[in-house]
C-alpha positions as CSV (number, residue, x, y, z in Angstrom):
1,X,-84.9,-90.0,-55.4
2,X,-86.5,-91.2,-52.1
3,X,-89.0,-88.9,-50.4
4,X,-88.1,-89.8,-46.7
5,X,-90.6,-87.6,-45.1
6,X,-93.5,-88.7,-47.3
7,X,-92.3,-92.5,-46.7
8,X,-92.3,-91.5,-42.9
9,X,-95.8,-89.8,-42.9
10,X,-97.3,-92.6,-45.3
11,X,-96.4,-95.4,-43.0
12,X,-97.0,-94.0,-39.9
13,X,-100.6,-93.3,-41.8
14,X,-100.8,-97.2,-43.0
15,X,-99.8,-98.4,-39.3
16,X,-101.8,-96.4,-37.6
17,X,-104.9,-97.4,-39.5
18,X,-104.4,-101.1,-39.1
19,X,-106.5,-102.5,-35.8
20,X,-104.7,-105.9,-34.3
21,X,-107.9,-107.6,-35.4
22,X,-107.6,-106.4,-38.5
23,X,-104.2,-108.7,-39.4
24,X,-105.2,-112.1,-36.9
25,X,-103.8,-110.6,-33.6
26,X,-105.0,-110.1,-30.2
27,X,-106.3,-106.5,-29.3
28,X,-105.1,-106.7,-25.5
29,X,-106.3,-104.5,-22.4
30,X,-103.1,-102.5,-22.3
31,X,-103.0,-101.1,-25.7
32,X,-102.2,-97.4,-26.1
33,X,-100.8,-97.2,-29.4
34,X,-103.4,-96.3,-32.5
35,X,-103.5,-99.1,-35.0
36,X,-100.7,-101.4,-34.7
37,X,-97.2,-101.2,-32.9
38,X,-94.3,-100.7,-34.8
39,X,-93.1,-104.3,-33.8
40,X,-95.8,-105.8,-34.9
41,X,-95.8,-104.1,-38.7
42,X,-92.0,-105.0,-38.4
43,X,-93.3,-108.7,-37.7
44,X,-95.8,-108.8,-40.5
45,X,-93.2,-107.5,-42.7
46,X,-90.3,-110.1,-41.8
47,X,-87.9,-107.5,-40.7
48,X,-86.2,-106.0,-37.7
49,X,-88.7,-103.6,-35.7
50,X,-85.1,-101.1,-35.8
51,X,-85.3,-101.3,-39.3
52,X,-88.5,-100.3,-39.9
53,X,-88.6,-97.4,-37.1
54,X,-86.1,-95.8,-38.8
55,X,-88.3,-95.6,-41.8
56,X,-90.6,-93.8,-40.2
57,X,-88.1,-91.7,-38.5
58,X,-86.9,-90.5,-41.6
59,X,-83.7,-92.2,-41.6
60,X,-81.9,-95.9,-42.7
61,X,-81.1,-97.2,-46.4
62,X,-83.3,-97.1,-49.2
63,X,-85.4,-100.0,-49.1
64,X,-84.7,-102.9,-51.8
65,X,-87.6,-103.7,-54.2
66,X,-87.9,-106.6,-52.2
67,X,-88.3,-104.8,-49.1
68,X,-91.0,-102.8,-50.2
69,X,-92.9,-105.8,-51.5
70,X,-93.0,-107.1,-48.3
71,X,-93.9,-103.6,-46.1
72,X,-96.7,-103.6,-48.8
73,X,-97.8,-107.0,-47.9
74,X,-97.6,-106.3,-44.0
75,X,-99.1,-103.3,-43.7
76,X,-102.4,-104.7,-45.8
77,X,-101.7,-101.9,-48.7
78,X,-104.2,-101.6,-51.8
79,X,-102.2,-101.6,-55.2
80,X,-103.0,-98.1,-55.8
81,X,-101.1,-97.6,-52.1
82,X,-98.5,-100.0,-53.0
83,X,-97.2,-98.4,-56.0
84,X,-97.7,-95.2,-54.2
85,X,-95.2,-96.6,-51.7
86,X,-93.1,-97.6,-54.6
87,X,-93.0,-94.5,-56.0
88,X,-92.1,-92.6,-52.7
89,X,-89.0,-94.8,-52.5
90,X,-88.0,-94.0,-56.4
91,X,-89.0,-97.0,-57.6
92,X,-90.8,-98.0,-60.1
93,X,-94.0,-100.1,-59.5
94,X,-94.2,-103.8,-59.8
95,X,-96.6,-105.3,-62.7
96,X,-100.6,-105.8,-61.7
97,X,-102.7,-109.0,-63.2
98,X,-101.3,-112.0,-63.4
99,X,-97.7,-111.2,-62.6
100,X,-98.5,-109.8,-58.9
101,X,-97.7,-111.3,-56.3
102,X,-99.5,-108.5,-53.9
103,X,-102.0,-110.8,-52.2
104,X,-104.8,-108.3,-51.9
105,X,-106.3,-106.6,-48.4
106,X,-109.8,-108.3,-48.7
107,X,-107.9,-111.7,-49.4
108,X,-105.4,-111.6,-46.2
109,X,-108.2,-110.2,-44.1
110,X,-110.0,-113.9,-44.6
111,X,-106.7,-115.7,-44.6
112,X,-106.1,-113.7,-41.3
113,X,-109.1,-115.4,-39.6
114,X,-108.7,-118.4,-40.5
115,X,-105.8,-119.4,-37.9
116,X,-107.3,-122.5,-36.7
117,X,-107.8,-124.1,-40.3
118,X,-105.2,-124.9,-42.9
119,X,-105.5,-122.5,-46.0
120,X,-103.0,-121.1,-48.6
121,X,-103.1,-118.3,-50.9
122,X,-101.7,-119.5,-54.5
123,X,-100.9,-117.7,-57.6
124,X,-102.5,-119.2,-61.0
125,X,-99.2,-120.9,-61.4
126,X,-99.7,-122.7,-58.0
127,X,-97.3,-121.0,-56.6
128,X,-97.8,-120.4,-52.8
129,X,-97.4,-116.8,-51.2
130,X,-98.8,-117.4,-48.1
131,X,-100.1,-120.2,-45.6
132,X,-101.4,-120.2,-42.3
133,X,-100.0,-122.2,-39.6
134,X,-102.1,-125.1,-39.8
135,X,-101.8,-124.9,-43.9
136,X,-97.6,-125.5,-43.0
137,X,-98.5,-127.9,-40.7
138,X,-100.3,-129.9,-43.0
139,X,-97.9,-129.0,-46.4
140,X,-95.1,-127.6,-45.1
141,X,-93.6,-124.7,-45.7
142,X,-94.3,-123.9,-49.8
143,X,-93.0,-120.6,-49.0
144,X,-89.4,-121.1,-49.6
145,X,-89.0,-122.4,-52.9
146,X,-87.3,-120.5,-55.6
147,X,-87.2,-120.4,-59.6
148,X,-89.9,-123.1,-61.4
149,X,-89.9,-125.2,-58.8
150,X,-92.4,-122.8,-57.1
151,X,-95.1,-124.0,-59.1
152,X,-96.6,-127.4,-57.5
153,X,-97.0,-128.3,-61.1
154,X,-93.8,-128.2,-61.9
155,X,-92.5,-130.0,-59.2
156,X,-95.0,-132.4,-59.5
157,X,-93.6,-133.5,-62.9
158,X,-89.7,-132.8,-62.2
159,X,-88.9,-133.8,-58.0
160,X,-90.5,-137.6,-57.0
161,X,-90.7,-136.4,-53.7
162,X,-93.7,-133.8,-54.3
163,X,-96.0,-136.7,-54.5
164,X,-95.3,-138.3,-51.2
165,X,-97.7,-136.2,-49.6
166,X,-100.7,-137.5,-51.8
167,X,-102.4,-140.8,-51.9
168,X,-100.7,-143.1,-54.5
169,X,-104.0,-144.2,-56.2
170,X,-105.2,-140.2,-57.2
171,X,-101.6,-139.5,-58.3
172,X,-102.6,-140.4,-62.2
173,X,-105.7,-137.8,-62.0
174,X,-103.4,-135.2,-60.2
175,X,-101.0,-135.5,-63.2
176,X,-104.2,-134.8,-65.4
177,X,-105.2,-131.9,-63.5
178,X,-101.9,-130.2,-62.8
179,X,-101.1,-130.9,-66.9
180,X,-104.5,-129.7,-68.1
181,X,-104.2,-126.5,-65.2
182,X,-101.2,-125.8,-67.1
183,X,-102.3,-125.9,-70.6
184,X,-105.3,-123.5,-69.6
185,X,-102.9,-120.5,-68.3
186,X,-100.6,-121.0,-71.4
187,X,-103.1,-120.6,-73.5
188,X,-104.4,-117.6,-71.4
189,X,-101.1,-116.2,-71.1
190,X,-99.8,-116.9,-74.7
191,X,-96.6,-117.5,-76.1
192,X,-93.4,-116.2,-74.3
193,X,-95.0,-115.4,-71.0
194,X,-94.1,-116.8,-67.6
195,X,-96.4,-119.9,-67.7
196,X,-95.1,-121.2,-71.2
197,X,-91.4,-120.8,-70.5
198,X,-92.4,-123.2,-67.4
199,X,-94.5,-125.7,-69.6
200,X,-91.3,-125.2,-72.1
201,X,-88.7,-126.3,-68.8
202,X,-91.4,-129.0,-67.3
203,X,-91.8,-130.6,-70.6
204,X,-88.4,-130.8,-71.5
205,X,-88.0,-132.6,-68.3
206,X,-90.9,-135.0,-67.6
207,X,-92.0,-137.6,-70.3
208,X,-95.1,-138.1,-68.3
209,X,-95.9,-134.4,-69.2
210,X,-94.9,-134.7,-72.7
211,X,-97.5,-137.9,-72.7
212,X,-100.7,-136.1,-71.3
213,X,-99.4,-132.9,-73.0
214,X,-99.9,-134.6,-76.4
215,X,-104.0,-135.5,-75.4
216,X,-104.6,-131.5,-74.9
217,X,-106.9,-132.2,-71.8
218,X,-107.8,-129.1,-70.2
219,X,-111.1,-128.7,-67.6
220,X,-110.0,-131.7,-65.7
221,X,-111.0,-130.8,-61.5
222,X,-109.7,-132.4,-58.3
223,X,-112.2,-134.1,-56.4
224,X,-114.1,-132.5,-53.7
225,X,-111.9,-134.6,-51.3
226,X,-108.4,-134.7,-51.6
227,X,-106.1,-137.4,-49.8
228,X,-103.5,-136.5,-48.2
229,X,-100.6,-138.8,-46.8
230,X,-99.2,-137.2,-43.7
231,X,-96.1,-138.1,-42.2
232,X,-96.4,-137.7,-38.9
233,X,-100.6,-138.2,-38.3
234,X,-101.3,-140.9,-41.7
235,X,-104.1,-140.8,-44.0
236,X,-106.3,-137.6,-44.0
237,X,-109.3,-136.6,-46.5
238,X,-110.0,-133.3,-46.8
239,X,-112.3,-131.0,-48.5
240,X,-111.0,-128.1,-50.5
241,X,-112.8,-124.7,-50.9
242,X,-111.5,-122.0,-53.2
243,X,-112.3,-118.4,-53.6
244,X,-110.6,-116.7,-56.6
245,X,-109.2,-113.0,-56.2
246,X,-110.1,-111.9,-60.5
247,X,-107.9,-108.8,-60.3
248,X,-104.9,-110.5,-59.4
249,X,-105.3,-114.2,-60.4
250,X,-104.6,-115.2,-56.8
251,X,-106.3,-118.6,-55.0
252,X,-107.6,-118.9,-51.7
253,X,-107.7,-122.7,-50.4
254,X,-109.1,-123.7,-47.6
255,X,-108.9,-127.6,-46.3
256,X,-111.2,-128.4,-44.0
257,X,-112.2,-132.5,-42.5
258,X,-115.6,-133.2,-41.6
259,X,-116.3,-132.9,-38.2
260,X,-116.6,-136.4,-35.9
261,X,-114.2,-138.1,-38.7
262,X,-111.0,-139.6,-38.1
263,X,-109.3,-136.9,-40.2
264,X,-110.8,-134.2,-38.2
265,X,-109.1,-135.2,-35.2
266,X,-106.1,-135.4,-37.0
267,X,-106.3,-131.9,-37.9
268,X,-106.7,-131.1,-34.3
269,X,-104.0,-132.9,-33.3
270,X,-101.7,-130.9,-36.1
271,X,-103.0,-127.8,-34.7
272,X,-101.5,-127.9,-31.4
273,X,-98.1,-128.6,-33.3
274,X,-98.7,-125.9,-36.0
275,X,-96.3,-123.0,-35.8
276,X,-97.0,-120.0,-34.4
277,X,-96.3,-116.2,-34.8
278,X,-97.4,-112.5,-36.4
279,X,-97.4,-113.0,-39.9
280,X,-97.5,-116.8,-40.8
């Protein structure tokens, strides 16, 4: 059963908690409302602002799973807030560890100032749950895909077109890395979880994988400076920083060009380009 009036009070509670600066927006001088607009949670959240207000009016459906996941995510909610959410609603918590896909507070708080530089939050699957807009300008959207083919690993082996964006002569070491990645969370995970039903699917698929699969490589690194082939600016090289949530397994990256180089202008240029918006 959902507890509308403790789903009302407990958002309002969230919102109101959350400063503009606290989630990559503007304060402006005109702001009466404490914490955050309702709009603007209803942005962060990918939903309609009516949608949401009737939540905290007491009123509307019962929010999907999926729905939930994603007010979680907007309104910057610890895991001990998001299954308390979950629980309001009748629902039953998703999993923690490994399997979450909650990108925690401290995590988006960083990704949240980091607007004006291309960075990606990644699961240990390399799965992408969130990019800024200069990270989509540069990768595109790795958002949107759905089943295996989340995994950059996995489409590296199985879709062609996954390597365009890299430079042809680091393509065998990628294989290496993305094969010996691979191996490492298998053997973490174990037999039967997530990560070796997609080893199971990506081998069956790619003889290249089966090939480097066979020499049990694990430990192999990308290179400080990874080459990217962009479509619409050309060559760029790019360092890559990573900070690692433990708790949930997730992966910040951040890609950054040297300044005065040819690829930092580049960047610049694919900034003024990058999309825009509450919650990208």
């Amino acid at each position: 059963m959902i507890d509308r009036a403790g789903l009302a009070e407990f958002l309002r509670s969230r919102r109101e908690a959350l400063q503009p600066e606290d989630v990559g927006l503007p304060r402006g001088r005109r702001r009466r409302t404490a914490g955050l607009r309702r709009e603007e949670v209803a942005a962060l959240c990918t939903m309609s602002t009516d949608y949401y207000a009737r939540l905290e009016r007491e009123r509307g459906p019962r929010p999907s799973e999926q729905m939930l996941a994603a007010i979680a995510q907007g309104l910057h909610l610890t895991l001990d807030e998001r299954d308390h959410l979950f629980r309001l609603v009748g629902h039953q918590p998703p999993p923690r560890g490994a399997l979450s896909e909650h990108i925690s507070p401290g995590l988006l708080r960083i990704l949240d100032r980091l607007g004006d530089t291309a960075a990606e939050v990644v699961t240990e699957l390399g799965e992408t749950l969130r990019q800024t807009p200069l990270g989509v300008a540069l990768t595109g959207d790795a958002t949107g895909w759905t089943g295996p083919s989340r995994s950059i690993g996995y489409r590296w082996f199985t879709d062609p077109e996954s390597r365009r964006l890299y430079h042809p002569d680091d393509h065998a070491h990628l294989s290496r890395v993305y094969a010996s990645s691979l191996r490492r969370v298998v053997t973490l995970r174990g037999p039967g979880s997530r990560a070796a039903r997609l080893a199971d699917d990506a081998l069956a698929r790619s003889e290249e994988l089966r090939r480097l699969w066979e020499t049990h490589e694990v430990g192999v690194r990308v290179d400080d400076v990874k080459r990217f082939v962009h479509p619409e600016v050309g060559d760029l090289e790019l360092h890559c920083q990573t900070l690692l949530d433990p708790q949930q397994s997730h992966l910040l990256l951040v890609y950054t060009a040297v300044p005065g180089t040819e690829s930092h202008e580049k960047m610049q240029l694919l900034g003024m380009v990058a999309p825009r918006g509450v919650g990208a």
